[in-house]
N, C-alpha and C positions, 0 to 999 in steps of 0.2 A: 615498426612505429614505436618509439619511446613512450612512456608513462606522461611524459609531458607535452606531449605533440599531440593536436586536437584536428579533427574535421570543423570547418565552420561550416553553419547551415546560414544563408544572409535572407533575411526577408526585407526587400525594400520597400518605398511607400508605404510601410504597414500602421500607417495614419489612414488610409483607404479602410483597412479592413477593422480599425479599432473605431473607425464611424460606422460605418454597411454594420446592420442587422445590431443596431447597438442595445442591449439590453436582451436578445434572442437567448441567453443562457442564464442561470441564475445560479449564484453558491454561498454560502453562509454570510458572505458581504457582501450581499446584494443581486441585480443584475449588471451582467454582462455582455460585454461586444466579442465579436466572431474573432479578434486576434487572440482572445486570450484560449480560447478554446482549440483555436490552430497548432499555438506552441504545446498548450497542454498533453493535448493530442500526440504532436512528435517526441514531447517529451517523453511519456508513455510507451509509445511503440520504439524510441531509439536512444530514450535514458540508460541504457547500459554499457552504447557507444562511449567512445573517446569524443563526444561533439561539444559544439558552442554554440551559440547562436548570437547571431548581429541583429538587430533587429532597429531596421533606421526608418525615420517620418520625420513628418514638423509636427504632427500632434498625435501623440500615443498619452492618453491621460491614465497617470502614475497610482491612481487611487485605485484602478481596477487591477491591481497586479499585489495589493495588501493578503498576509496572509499571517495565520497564526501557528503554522506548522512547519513553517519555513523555504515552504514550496518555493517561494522566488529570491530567496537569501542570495542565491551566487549569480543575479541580475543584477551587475551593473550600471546606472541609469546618469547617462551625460550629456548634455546639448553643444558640446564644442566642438561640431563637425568642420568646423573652420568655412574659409573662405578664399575665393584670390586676395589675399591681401598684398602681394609685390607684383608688379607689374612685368617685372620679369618670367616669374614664375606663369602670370596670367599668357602673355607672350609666348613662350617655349609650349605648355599645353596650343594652345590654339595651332600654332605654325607645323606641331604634327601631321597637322589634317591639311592644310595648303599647298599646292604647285610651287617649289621653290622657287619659280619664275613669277610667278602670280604674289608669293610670299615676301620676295625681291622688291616687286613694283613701287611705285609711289602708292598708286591706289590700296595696294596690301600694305604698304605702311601704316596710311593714313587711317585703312580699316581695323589695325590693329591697336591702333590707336582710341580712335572711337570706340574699338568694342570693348578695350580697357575703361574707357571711361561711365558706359553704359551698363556692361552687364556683370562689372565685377562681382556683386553682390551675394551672385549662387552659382553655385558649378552648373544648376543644370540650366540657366540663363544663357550661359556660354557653352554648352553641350546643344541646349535643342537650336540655337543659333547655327550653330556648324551643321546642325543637319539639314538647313534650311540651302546655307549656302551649299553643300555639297550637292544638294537635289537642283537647284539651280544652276551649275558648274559654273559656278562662281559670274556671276550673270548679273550684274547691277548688285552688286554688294552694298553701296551703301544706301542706296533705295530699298533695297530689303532689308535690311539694318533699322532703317528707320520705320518702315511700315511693322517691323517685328516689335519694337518696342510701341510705337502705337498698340498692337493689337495687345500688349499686357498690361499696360498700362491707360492707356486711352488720350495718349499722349502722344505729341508728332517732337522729338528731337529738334531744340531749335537752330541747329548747325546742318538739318539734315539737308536741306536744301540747298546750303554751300558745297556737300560734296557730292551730290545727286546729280546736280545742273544739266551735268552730260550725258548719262545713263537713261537705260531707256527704262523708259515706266510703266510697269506693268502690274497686273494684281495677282496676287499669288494666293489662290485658295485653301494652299494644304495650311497655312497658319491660323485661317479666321477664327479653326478651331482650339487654337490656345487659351490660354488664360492661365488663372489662379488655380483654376483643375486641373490643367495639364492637357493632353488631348483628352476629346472624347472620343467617344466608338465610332461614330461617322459623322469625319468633318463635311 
């Protein structure tokens, strides 16, 4: 391994752990939440490694990572984890995970379509979406499509009924536990 070649260590969600037990540690600026004390930690025990660390959320607040001895100088701190923004791109990721016959169809168009329009926003919109349809094998797509954005929004899609018409209707319990948290521990 070269001088310039790094282990990364990826902590995701670690928006979870910078709320849980927020303020449980305390050091010259103040209290503190359990992420900081996490990295700390590894830093500690594997600071002599070749490592990195990634550490991705939507809310990791910046003020608990302040230091006067430089302890986090080489924490790079950026919000532009981007998004689908081409619809291509959104396309090719999704159709991965599809039956190229199922991918083929009108209705897999049509779905591809729609779920460009609905859940470009965040990768994992269109992540936990796929896992919804692979657990269903591919089983009323756009009636799950549309009970999926309901249940995150509290919203019913006003097209969803144009492509639903035919499919059978069903309720699908493993989503009710989504939301803005993500899942819980038992839907």
């Amino acid at each position: 391994m070269s001088q310039d070649e790094f282990f990364y260590i990826v902590i995701d969600e670690a928006n979870v752990a910078s709320q849980k037990h927020n303020g449980a540690f305390e050091d010259e600026h103040g209290r503190y939440p359990l992420l900081k004390e996490i990295i700390r930690s590894w830093k500690r025990r594997m600071g002599h490694l070749p490592i990195k660390f990634i550490v991705a959320g939507t809310v990791i607040p910046q003020e608990h990572f302040r230091s006067n001895t430089g302890e986090w100088d080489e924490f790079c701190w950026c919000s532009n984890t981007g998004y689908f923004e081409d619809p291509e791109n959104h396309r090719r990721y999704i159709s991965q995970f599809l039956p190229s016959q199922f991918e083929k169809s009108n209705t897999g168009q049509l779905l591809l379509d729609r779920m460009w329009h609905w859940l470009r926003g965040r990768h994992r919109y269109t992540a936990s979406f796929l896992t919804l349809l692979l657990d269903n094998n591919f089983e009323s797509p756009h009636t799950l499509l549309g009970e999926y954005i309901r249940s995150l929004s509290e919203y019913m899609p006003h097209d969803n009924d144009t492509y639903s018409v035919h499919e059978k209707s069903y309720a699908n319990n493993w989503y009710s536990s989504l939301g803005a948290t993500g899942l819980s521990e038992s839907p």
